[in-house]
N, C-alpha and C positions, 0 to 999 in steps of 0.2 A: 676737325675731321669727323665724318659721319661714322658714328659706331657701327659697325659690322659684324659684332661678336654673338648679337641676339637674334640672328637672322636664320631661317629655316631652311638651310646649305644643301639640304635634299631634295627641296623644292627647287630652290635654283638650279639646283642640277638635273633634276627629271625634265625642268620649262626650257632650259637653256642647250642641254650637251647634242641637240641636232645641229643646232645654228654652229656652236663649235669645231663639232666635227668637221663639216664643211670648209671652214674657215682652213688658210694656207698655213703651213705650221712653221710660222716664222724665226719663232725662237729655236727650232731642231736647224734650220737653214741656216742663221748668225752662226750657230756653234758650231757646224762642222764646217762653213766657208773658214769662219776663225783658226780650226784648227786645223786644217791644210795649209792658209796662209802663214801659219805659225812654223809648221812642220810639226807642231803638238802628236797630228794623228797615227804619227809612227811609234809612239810611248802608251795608245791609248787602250786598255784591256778592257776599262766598264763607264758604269754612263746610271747616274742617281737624279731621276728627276722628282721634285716635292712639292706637293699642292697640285696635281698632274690635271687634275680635274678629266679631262677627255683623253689623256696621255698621247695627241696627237703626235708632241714633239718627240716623246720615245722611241714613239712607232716610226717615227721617219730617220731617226738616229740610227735604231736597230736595221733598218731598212739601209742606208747609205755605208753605216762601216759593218759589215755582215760580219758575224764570227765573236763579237764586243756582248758582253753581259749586259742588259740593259735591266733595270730596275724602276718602276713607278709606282710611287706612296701617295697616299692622301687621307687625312682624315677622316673622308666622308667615306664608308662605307659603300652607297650605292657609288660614287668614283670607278672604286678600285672596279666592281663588277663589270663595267660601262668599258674599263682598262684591260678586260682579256686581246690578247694577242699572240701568235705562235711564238715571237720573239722577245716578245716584252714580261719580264715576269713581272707583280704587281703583292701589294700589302700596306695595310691598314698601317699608320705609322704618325705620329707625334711630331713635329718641326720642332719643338723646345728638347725633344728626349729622342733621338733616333737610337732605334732598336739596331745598330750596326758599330762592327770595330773601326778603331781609328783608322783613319786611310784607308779603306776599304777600296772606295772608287775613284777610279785615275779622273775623273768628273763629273762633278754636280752640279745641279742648277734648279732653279723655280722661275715660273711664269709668273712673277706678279704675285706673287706669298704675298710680300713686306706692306702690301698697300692695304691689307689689313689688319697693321697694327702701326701702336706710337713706336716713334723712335728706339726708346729702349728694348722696347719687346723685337723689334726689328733685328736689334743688335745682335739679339740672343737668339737669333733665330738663325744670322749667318755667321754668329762663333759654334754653335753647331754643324753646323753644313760644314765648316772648313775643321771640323776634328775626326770630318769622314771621309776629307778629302784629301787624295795623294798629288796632283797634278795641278787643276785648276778650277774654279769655282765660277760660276755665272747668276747672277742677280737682277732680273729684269723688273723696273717698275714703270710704272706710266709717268709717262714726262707733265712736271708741274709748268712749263717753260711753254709749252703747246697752248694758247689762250684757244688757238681752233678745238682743236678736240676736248678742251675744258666744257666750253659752251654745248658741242654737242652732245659731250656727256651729261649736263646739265637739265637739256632738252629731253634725255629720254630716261632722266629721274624723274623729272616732271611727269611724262606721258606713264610711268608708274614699272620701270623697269629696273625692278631694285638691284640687280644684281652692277647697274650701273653707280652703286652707293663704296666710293672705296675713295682712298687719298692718293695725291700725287707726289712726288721726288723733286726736291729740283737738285742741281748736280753738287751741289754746298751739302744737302742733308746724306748722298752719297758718298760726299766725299768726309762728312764725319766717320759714316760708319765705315770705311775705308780705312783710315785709319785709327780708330778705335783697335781694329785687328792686329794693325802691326805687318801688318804681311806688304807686301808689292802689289800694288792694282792701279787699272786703270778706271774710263767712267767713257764712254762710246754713246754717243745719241744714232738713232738706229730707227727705221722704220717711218722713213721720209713720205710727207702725205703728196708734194709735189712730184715726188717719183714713184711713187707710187698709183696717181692721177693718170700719170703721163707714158705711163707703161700701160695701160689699161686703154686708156683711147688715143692717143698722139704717139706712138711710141716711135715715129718717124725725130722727135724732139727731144726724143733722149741723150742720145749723145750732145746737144748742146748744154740741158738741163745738169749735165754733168763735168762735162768743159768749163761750165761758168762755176761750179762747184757747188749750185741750189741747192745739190742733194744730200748737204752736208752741213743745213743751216740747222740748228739748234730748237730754233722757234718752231720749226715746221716736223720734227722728229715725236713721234707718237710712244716711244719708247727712252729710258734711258738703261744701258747696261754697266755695271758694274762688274768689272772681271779681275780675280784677287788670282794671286799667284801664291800660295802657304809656301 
């Protein structure tokens, strides 16, 4: 795994947080389809997200269940500044040591934390998260299982775009740290590149793309989720 930790996270973030922004906030979308299709979102009071980097997903949480405490942390300093919103409060915060009591939030989640560390550090990053957490937790990492989006990531480390320098999951090393916890979870591949193609120019093809159940192949998911229930 490309070491990650010596890297200058502020530059990243001044060179990167427009293209983000932009970007659809996929992971705010999984979690509240998740939790209606649950009926979770009738238990839900607050919403912890960590490593928020652009805190798009917040902002779209705060935004879909209105009246919900939303909270976004991150390391980086320049982050959190970049994370003002009327809805979303925001603060400097540690992943190994969160400054918050147990069970705090009825859910927490990170976009892709864990891809910047080994396994163990991983672990201890979501026995954290779930000692803040009263309802349910969400752990999103980039799918090792994707050979496409491996390559392309590849392609634009190459062309010198560091922030494409991080590791992949495949559903074996989530499903250690899954049970590592001890708790109930499951592992959901999520954010399908052929339906997602096919929604963008063919969208007349989507109901077959989904009929045949393409949008639910493994290799083609750019994401993998982990969702622990404490």
């Amino acid at each position: 795994m490309p070491d990650t930790r010596d890297m200058n996270w502020s530059d990243l973030y001044e060179n990167n947080i427009r293209s983000y922004q932009k970007g659809r906030p996929k992971r705010g979308i999984f979690i509240a389809d998740h939790l209606i299709r649950t009926g979770l979102h009738e238990q839900i009071e607050s919403f912890l997200e960590e490593g928020s980097f652009s805190a798009k997903d917040s902002i779209y949480l705060a935004e879909r269940f209105r009246g919900k405490y939303c909270i976004a942390t991150d390391l980086n300093e320049s982050a959190m500044k970049g994370a003002a919103h009327s809805q979303v409060s925001s603060c400097v915060a540690d992943a190994f040591k969160l400054p918050f009591s147990d069970r705090q939030f009825s859910v927490t989640f990170h976009s892709g934390l864990i891809v910047l560390f080994h396994n163990e550090e991983a672990i201890r990053i979501v026995e954290e998260q779930l000692r803040v957490t009263a309802k349910i937790a969400f752990v999103f990492a980039h799918n090792q299982h994707n050979r496409v989006d491996n390559l392309a990531s590849l392609l634009k480390r190459i062309a010198g775009k560091r922030i494409f320098t991080f590791r992949r999951f495949t559903t074996a090393d989530l499903q250690a740290i899954g049970e590592r916890t001890g708790c109930s979870f499951e592992i959901v591949a999520y954010d399908n590149m052929l339906e997602n193609f096919v929604s963008r120019n063919v969208p007349w093809l989507l109901p077959t793309v989904r009929l045949l159940r393409l949008h639910r192949i493994k290799a083609l998911a750019n994401e993998l989720v982990l969702i622990i229930t404490p």
